[in-house]
C-alpha positions in Angstrom: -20.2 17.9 47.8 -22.2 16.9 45.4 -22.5 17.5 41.8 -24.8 17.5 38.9 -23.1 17.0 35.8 -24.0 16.1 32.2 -21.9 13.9 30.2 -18.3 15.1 29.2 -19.6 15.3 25.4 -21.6 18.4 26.9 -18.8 20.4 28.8 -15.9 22.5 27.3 -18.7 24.1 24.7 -19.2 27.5 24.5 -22.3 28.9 26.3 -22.4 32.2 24.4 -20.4 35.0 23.0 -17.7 36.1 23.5 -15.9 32.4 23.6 -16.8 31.5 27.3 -15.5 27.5 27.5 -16.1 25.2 30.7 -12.8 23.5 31.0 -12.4 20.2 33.4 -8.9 20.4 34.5 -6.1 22.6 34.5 -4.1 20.6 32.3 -6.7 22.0 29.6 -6.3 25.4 30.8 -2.7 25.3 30.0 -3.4 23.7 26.3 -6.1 26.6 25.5 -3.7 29.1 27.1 -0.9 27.5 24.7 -2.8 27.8 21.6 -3.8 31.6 22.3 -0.1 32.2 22.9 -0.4 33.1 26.7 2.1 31.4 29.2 2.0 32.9 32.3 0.0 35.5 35.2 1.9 39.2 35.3 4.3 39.2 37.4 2.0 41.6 40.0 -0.4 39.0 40.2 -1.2 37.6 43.7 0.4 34.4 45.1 -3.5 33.6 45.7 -4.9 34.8 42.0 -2.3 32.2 39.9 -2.5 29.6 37.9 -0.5 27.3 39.9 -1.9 28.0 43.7 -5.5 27.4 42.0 -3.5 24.2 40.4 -2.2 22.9 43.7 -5.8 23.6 45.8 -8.1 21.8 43.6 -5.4 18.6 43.0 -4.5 18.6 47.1 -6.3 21.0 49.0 -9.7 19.5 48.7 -10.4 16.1 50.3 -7.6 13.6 52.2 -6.7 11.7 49.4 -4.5 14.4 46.9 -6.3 13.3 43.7 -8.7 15.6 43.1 -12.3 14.1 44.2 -13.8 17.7 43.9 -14.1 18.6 40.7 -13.7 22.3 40.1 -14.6 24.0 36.7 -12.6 26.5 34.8 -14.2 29.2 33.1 -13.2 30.7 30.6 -13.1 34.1 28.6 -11.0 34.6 25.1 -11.1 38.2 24.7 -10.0 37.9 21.4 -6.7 39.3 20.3 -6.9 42.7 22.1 -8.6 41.8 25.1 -7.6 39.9 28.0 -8.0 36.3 28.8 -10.0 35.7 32.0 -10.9 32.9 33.8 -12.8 32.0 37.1 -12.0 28.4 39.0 -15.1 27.2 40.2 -16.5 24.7 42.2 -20.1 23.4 41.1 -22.2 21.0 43.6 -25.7 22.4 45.0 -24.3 25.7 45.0 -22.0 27.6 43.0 -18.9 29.1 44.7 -15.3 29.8 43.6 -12.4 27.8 44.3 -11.5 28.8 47.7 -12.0 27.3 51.3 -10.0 27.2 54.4 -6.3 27.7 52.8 -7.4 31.0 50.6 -6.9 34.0 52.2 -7.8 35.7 48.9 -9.9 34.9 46.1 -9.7 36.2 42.7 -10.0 35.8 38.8 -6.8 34.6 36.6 -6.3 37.5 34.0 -4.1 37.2 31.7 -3.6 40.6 29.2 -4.8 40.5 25.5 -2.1 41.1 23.0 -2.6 44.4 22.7 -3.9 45.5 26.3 -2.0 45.4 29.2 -5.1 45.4 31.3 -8.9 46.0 30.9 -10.5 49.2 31.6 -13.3 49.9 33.6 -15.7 49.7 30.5 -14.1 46.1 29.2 -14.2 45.0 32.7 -17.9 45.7 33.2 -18.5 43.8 30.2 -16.3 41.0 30.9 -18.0 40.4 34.5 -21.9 40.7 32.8 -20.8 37.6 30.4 -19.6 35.2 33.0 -22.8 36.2 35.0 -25.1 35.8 32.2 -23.4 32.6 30.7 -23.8 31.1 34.8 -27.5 32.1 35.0 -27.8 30.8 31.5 -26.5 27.5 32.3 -28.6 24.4 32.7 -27.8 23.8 36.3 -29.8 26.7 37.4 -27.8 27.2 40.9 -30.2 28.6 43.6 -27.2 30.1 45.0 -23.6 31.5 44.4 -21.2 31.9 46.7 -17.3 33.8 46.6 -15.0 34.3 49.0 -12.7 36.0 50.4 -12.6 38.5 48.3 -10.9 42.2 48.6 -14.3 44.8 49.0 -11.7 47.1 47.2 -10.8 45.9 44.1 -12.5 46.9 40.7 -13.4 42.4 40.3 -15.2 42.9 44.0 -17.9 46.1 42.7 -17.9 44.7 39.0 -18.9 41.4 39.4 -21.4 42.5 42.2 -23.6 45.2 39.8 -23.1 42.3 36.9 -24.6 39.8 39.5 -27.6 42.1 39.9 -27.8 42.8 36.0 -28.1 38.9 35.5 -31.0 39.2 37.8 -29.7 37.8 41.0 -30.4 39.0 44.4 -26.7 39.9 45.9 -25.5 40.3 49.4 -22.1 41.4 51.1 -21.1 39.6 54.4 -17.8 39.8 56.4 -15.3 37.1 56.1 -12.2 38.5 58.6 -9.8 41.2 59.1 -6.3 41.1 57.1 -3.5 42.8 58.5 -0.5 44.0 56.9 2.9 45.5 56.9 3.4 48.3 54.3 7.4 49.1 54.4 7.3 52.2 52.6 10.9 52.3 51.8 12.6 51.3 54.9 15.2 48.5 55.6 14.3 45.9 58.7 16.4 47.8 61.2 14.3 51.2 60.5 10.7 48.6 60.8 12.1 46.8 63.9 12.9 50.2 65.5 9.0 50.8 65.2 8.2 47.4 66.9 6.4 48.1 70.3 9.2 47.4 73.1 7.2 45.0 74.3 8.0 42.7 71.0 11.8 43.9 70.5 12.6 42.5 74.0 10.8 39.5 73.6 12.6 38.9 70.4 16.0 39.8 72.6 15.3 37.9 75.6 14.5 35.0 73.6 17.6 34.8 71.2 19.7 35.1 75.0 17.9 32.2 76.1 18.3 30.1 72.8 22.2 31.1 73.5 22.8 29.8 76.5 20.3 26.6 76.1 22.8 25.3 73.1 23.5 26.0 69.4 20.7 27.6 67.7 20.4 28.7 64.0 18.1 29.3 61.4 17.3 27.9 57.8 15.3 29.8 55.4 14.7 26.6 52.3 13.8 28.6 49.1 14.9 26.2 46.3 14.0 23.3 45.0 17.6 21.1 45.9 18.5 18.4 48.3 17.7 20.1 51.3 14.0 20.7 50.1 12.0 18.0 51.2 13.8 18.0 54.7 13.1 21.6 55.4 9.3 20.5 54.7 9.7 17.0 56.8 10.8 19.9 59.7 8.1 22.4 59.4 5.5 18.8 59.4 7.4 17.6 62.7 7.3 21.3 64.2 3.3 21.4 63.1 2.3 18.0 64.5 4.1 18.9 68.2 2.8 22.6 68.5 -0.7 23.7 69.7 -2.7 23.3 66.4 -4.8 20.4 65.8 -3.8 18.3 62.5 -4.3 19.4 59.0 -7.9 19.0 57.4 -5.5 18.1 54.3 -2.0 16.9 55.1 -1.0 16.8 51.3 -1.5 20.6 50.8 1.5 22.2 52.9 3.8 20.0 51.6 2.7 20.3 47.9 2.5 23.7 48.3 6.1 24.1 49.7 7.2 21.8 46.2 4.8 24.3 44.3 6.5 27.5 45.4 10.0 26.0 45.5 9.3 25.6 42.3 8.0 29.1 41.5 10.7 31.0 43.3 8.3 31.8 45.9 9.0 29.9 49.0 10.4 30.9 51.8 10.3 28.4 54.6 12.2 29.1 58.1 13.0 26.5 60.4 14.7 27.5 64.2 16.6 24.5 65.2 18.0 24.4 68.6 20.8 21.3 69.4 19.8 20.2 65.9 16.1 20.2 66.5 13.7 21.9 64.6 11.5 23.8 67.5 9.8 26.9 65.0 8.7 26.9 62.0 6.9 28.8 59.6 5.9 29.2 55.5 6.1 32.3 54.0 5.4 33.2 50.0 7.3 36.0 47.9 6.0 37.3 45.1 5.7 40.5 43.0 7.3 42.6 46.3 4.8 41.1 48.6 5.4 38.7 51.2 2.8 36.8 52.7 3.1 34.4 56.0 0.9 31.8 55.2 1.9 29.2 58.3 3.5 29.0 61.3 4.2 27.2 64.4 6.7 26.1 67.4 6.8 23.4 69.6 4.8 23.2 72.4 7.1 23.3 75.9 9.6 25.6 74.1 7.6 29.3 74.7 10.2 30.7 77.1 12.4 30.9 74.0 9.7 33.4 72.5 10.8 30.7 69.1 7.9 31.8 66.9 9.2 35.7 67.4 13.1 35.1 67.1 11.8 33.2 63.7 9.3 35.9 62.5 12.0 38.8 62.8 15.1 36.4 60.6 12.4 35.8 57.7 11.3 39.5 58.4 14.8 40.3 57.8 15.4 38.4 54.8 12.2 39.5 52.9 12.9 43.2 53.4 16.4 43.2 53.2 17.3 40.9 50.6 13.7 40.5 48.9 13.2 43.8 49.2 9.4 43.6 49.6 6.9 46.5 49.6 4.2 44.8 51.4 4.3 42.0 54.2 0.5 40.2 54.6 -0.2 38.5 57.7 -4.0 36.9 55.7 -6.0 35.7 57.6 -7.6 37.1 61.1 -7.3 39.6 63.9 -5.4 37.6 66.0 -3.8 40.2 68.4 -0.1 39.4 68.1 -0.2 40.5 64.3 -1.0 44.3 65.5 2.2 44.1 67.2 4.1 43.4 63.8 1.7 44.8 61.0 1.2 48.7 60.6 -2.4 48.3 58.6 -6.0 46.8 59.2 -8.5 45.7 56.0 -10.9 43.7 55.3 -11.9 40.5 53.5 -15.8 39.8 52.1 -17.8 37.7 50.0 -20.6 38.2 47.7 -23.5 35.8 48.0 -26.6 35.9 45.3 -29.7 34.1 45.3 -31.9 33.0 42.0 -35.1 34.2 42.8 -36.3 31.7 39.4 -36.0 28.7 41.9 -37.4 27.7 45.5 -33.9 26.6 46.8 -32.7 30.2 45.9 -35.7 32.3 46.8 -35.9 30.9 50.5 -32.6 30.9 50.6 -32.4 34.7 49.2 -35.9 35.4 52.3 -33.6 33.9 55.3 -30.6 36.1 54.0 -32.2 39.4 53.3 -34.5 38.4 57.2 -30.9 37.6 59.1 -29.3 41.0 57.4 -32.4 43.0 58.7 -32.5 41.5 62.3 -28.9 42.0 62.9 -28.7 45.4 61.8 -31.4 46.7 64.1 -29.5 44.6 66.7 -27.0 46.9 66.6 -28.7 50.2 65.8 -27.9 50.7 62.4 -30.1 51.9 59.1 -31.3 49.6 57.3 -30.7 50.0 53.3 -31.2 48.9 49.9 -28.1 49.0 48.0 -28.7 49.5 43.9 -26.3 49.1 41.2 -26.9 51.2 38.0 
């Protein structure tokens, strides 16, 4: 990617009121964060809208080398002391997009509550989302275009930093990133949820468990701490990765400082099937704020009779309702077919793309989107509209 950047002397300044600062790292993050007294995200936050997973992706999950070549911006809001503090990771280069790529299933803003407010309203927020947008189109760099993703259509960050995009004076588009499905438990313990498993899956899950039986001893790990056993769990779950079907990490630091990152969060949960003392199945799983979500998995290739990946699902399955006792299980990313069989609900995931119409870059850019939009919606029949924000 590449940059534009003024010297260091010009960064972490305020652009305008209220108090936004660029920040370079997140080791300044935590110092600001200090000083205003705040020390951590609410407990409800999600795994994929913290401090530390935000932390982890820009130091290892952007390029091979795990020293953080990208460089991602933080900005940042000081509500003052009875509003929230609110910050958006960013990555600047020829566009301007959040900190998200391949690994983010979910991409959100890190709000932390004002002394007084456990959480902005709707009118705070509104304002909050016009003064990032502002301070961005404000900003010497002039992007042609901005681009974030995946974000949830739903939430009140999704519609409020779309109409404050368009109050700036960009041009703003949806698009479709994938489906999500997931599990909502509503109550019930794993034996009620695997009762509702199609047959199909429950004899799968049974015929495989009679196989691992009789092929030798079998058992399962789930590594949760950060001990002596950590870094072997995650040695197992590299092995297990590099003989199944998928093709190599784009970044193999990332699992494995992930793993260390949520061990150290009380997040992890990371399953390994071992068969004879052989890791055949594994698979990465994050807990937090009664949501589980499976982030990785695999098994070994030549070991499908054994229906692995499905005797391992069900055991973690097991542990996060049972003895987690989670409300939600998210399967992130994709429709692949097999999650149906274990989820119970379909959404969706979308970005927000906008255009400066004040430069070339961003008003051809801004032409071939609305053009590509128009043609593919009378492809399929459908109306063509102009969406306003008020």
């Amino acid at each position: 990617m590449i940059t534009s950047e003024r010297p260091a002397s010009a960064r972490k300044t305020r652009l305008s009121p209220p108090a936004i600062q660029i920040l370079d790292n997140f080791d300044d993050l935590r110092a600001v964060l200090a000083q205003l007294g705040v020390q951590q995200v609410p407990d409800e936050a999600d795994v994929f809208a913290t401090l530390a997973w935000f932390d982890n992706l820009a130091t290892c999950g952007l390029d091979t080398t795990c020293q953080g070549s990208v460089k991602c911006r933080l900005w940042l809001l000081d509500g003052g002391a009875a509003g929230p503090v609110v910050c958006l990771p960013l990555l600047p280069g020829r566009q301007l997009t959040g900190l998200s790529n391949y690994y983010s299933s979910l991409y959100a803003p890190l709000v932390w509550p004002g002394a007084c407010a456990d959480a902005p309203d709707a009118g705070s927020e509104k304002a909050i989302w016009q003064t990032f947008t502002h301070a961005i189109r404000s900003h010497w760099a002039r992007w042609p275009v901005l681009r974030f993703d995946p974000l949830d259509p739903q939430s009140r960050f999704f519609s409020g930093f779309e109409c404050a995009l368009r109050q700036a004076g960009y041009q703003v588009g949806r698009y479709f990133c994938f489906g999500n499905w997931y599990l909502q438990l509503a109550g019930r313990s794993f034996a009620q949820y695997q009762e509702s498993l199609p047959s199909a899956l429950r004899h799968s899950i049974t015929r495989g468990q009679r196989r691992l039986d009789k092929q030798g001893p079998w058992r399962i790990d789930i590594q949760q701490q950060s001990d002596g056993f950590l870094e072997s769990a995650i040695q197992d779950f590299v092995a297990v990765y590099q003989a199944s079907w998928k093709g190599a990490e784009p970044n193999h630091h990332f699992i494995p400082a992930l793993a260390r990152t949520a061990a150290a969060q009380g997040w992890l949960r990371l399953g390994v099937l071992r068969l004879n003392d052989q890791p055949i199945a594994a698979q990465l799983w994050l807990v937090k704020g009664g949501k589980a979500s499976i982030f990785k998995l695999a098994y070994v290739n030549g070991f499908e009779r054994f229906s692995a990946g499905s005797v391992l699902t069900a055991a973690l399955m097991r542990h996060v309702i049972d003895v987690d006792q989670v409300k939600e299980v998210d399967y992130l990313t994709g429709d692949d077919a097999y999650k149906r069989d274990w989820m119970s609900h379909r959404r969706e995931r979308w970005g927000l793309v906008a255009f400066d119409w004040r430069t070339l870059s961003g008003l051809w850019a801004g032409c071939r989107h609305g053009l590509g939009q128009w043609f593919k919606r009378r492809k399929h029949g459908e109306k063509v509209s102009i969406r306003v924000c008020l």
